[in-house]
C-alpha positions as CSV (number, residue, x, y, z in Angstrom):
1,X,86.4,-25.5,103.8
2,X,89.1,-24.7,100.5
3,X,87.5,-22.8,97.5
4,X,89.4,-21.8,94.6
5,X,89.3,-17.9,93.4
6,X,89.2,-16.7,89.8
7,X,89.3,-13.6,87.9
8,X,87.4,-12.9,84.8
9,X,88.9,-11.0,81.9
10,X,86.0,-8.7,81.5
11,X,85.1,-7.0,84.7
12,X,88.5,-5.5,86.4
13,X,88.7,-6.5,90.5
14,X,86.2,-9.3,90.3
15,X,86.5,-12.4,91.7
16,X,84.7,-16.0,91.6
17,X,85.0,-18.2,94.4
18,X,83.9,-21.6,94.0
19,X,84.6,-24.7,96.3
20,X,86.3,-27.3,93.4
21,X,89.1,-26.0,91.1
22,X,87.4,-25.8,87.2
23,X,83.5,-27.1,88.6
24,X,81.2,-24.2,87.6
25,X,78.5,-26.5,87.6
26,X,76.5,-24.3,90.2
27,X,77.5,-21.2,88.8
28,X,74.8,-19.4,86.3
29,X,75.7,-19.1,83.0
30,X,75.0,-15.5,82.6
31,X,77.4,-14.6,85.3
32,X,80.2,-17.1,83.7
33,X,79.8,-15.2,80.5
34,X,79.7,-11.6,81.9
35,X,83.1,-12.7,83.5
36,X,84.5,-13.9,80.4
37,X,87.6,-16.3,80.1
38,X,88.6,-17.4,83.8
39,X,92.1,-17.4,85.4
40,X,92.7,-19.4,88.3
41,X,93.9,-16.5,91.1
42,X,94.3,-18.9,93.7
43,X,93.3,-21.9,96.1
44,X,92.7,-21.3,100.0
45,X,91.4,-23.1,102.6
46,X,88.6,-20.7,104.9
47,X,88.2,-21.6,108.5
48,X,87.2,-19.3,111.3
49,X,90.5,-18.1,111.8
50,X,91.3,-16.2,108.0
51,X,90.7,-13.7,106.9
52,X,90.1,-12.2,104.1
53,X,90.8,-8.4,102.2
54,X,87.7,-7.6,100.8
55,X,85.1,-10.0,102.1
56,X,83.9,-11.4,105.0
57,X,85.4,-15.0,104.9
58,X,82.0,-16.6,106.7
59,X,79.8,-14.6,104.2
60,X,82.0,-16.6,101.8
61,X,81.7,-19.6,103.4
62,X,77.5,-19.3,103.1
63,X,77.5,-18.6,99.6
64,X,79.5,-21.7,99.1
65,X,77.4,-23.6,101.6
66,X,74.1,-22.4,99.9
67,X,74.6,-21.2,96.4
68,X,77.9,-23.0,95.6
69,X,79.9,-19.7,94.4
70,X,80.4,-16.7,96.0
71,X,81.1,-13.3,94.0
72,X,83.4,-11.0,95.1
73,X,82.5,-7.2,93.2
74,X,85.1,-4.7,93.3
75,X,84.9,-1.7,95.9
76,X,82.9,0.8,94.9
77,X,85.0,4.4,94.1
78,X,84.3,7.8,94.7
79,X,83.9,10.1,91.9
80,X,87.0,12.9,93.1
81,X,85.2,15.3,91.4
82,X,82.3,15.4,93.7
């Protein structure tokens, strides 16, 4: 399966993953405009054998499957203070 990853210019270390470069069409338009203007990170093709840095590459494979985008959030951080 390929998808095509993009980054938003409003929310730092998110990513969109969508199976077609540029087709959104399954994608809500809430989410599209939280993300703001969208940059094409890269294209990648996910079979059993890749993986991935910070998902889970048949996690991202489902989404696609089912919901036709999958949204990769940033990790979560620690406050140092605490």
């Amino acid at each position: 399966m390929q998808c095509v990853i993009y980054k938003g210019d409003r929310k730092a270390d998110t990513y969109l993953y969508v199976e077609c470069e540029g087709d959104f069409s399954r994608v809500p338009d809430s989410l599209l405009q939280l993300l703001g203007n969208l940059e094409q990170v890269m294209t990648l093709e996910l079979h059993p054998e890749r993986t991935l840095a910070r998902a889970d590459p048949e996690q991202v494979r489902e989404h696609l499957r089912r919901q036709g985008f999958y949204l990769q959030l940033p990790p979560e951080t620690r406050d140092p203070v605490l």
